[in-house]
C-alpha positions as CSV (number, residue, x, y, z in Angstrom):
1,X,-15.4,56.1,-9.5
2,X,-17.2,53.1,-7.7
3,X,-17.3,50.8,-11.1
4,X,-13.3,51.4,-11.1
5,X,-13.2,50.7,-7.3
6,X,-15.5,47.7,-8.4
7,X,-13.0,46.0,-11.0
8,X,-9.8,46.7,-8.6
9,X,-11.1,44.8,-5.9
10,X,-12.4,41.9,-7.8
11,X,-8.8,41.8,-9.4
12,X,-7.7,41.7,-6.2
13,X,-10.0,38.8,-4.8
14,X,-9.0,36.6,-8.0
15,X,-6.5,34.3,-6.9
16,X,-3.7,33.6,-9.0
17,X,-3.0,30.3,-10.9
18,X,-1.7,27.5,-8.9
19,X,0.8,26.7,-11.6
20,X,3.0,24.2,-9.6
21,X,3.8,20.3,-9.2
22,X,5.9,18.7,-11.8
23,X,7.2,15.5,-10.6
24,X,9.6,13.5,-12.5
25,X,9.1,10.0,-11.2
26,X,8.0,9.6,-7.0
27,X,7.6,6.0,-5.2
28,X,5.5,7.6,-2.1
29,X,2.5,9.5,-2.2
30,X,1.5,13.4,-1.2
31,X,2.6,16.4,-3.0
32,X,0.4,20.1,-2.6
33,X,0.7,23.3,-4.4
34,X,-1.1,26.3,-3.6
35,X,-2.1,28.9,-0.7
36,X,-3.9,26.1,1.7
37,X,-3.5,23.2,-0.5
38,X,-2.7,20.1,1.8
39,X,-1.8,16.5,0.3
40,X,-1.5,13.5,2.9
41,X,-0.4,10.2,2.4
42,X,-2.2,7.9,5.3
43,X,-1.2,4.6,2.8
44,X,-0.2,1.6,4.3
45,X,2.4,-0.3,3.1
46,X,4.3,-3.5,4.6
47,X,6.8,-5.8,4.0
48,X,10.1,-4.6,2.0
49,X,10.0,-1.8,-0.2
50,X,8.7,-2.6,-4.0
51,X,11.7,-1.8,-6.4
52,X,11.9,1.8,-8.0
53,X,10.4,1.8,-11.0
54,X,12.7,2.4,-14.1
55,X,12.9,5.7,-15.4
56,X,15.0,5.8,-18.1
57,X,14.4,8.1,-20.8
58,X,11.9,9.4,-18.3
59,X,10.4,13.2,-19.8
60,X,8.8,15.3,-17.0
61,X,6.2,17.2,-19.0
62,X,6.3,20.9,-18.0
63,X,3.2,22.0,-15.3
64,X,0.4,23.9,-17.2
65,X,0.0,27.2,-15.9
66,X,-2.6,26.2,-12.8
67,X,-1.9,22.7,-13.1
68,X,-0.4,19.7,-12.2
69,X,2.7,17.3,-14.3
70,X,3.4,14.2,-13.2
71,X,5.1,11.8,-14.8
72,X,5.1,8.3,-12.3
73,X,4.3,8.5,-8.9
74,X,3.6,5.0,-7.7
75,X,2.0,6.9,-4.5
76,X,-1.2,8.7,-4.3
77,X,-2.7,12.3,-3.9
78,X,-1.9,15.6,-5.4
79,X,-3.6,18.5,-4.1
80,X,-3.5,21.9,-6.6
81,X,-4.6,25.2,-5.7
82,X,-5.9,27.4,-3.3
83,X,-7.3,25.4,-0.4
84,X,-7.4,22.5,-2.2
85,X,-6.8,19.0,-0.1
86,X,-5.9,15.8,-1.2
87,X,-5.8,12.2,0.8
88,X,-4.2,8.7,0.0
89,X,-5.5,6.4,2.3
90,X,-5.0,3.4,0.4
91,X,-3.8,-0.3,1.4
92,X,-0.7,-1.7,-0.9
93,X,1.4,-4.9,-0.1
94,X,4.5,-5.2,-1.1
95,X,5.9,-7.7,-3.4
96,X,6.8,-9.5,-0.4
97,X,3.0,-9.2,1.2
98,X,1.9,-9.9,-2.6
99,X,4.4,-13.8,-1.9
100,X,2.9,-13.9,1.0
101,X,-0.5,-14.4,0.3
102,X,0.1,-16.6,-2.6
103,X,1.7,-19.0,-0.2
104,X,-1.1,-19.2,2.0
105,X,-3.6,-19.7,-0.9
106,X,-1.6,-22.9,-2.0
107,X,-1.4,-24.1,1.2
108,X,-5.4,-23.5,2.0
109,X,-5.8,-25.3,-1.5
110,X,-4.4,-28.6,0.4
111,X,-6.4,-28.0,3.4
112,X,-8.8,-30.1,2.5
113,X,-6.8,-33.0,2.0
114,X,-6.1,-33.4,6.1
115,X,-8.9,-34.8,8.5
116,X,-9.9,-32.6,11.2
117,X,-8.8,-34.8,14.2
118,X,-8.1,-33.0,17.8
119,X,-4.4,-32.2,18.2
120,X,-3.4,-32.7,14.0
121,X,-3.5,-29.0,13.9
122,X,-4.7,-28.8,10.7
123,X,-7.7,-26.7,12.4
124,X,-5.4,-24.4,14.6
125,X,-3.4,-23.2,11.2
126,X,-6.8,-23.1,9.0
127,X,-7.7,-20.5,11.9
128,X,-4.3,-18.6,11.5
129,X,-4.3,-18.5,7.8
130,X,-7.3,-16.8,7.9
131,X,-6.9,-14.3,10.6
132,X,-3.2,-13.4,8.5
133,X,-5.3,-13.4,5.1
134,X,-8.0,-11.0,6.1
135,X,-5.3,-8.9,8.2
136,X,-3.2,-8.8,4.9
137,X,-5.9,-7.9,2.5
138,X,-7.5,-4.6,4.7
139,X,-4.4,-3.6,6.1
140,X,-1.8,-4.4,4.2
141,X,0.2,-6.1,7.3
142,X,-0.4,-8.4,9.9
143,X,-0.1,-8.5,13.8
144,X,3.2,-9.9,14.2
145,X,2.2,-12.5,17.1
146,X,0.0,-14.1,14.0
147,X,2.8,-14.5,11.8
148,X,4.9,-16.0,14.2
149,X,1.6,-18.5,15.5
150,X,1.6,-19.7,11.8
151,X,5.0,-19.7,11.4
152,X,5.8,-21.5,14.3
153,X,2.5,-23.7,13.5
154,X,3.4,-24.9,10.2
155,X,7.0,-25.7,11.8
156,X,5.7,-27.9,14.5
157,X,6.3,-31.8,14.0
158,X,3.0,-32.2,15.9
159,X,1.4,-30.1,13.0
160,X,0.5,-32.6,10.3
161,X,0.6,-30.4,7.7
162,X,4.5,-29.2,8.5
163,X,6.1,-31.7,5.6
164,X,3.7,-30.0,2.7
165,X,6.4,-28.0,0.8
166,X,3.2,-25.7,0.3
167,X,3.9,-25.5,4.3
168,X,7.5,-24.5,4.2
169,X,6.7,-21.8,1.4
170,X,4.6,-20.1,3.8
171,X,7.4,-20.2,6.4
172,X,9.7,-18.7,3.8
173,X,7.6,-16.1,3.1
174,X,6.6,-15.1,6.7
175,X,10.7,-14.7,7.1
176,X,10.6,-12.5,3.9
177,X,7.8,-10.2,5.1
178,X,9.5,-9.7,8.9
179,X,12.3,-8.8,7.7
């Protein structure tokens, strides 16, 4: 009698197969299936939304039983099963973040070609390029102030830097990314 008892209670502690999640094409990030299972998407993105990717002719494969189907998800974590947690904490530009930053590399790349003479500015948007790079690249975004400093900078007629059309892509593409 206490070996039966035995087997009932350990088919009653076995949990039962997840068996969920099947996607189908997703642009964020986060999905959880399962007694306790938590997903979280803590990604950063900035700038304008990146363009759906196409799914055409898309074919969701069916979920295994206890597991997981996806089939795109351009966003991060998937958390399957009992208890079972799942973070995307990840830093993504945006194609417009992605412009961004390829506008201030051209312009740095002609940095050189200015003297560093008080009152040029030349030094003053060296300084903001690089504050707005690093920002860019381990967050994903920038404090707005800077944006509008460099903008505003690389606009100036004082700035002698302002008639490089390496100078005016930038300005562009600070526009772009604020709105």
């Amino acid at each position: 009698m206490s070996e039966e008892r035995n087997v009932r209670d350990d088919e009653e502690t076995t949990p039962p197969p997840s068996g969920g999640v099947s996607i189908g094409a997703m642009t964020g990030g986060a999905v959880a299936s399962g007694p306790g299972a938590r997903a979280e998407d803590r990604s950063q993105r900035a700038g304008a939304p990146d363009p759906l990717p196409d799914v055409s002719g898309l074919t969701v494969p069916g979920s295994a039983p206890g597991g997981v189907s996806i089939g795109a998800m351009t966003g991060g974590a998937v958390a399957a099963g009992k208890d079972s947690t799942a973070v995307d904490a990840s830093v993504r530009l945006t194609a417009s973040g992605r412009e961004l930053l390829t506008a201030m590399g051209e312009l740095q790349r002609q940095l050189p070609m200015f003297a560093r003479v008080e009152g040029n500015g030349v030094a003053e948007v060296e300084q903001e390029l690089a504050a707005v790079g690093t920002a860019l690249e381990q967050t994903g975004t920038a404090p707005r102030t800077r944006l509008e400093r460099l903008r505003d900078l690389l606009r100036s007629s004082t700035t002698v830097v302002s008639g490089l059309a390496s100078a005016l892509a930038v300005v562009q593409a600070i526009e772009q990314f604020l709105h």
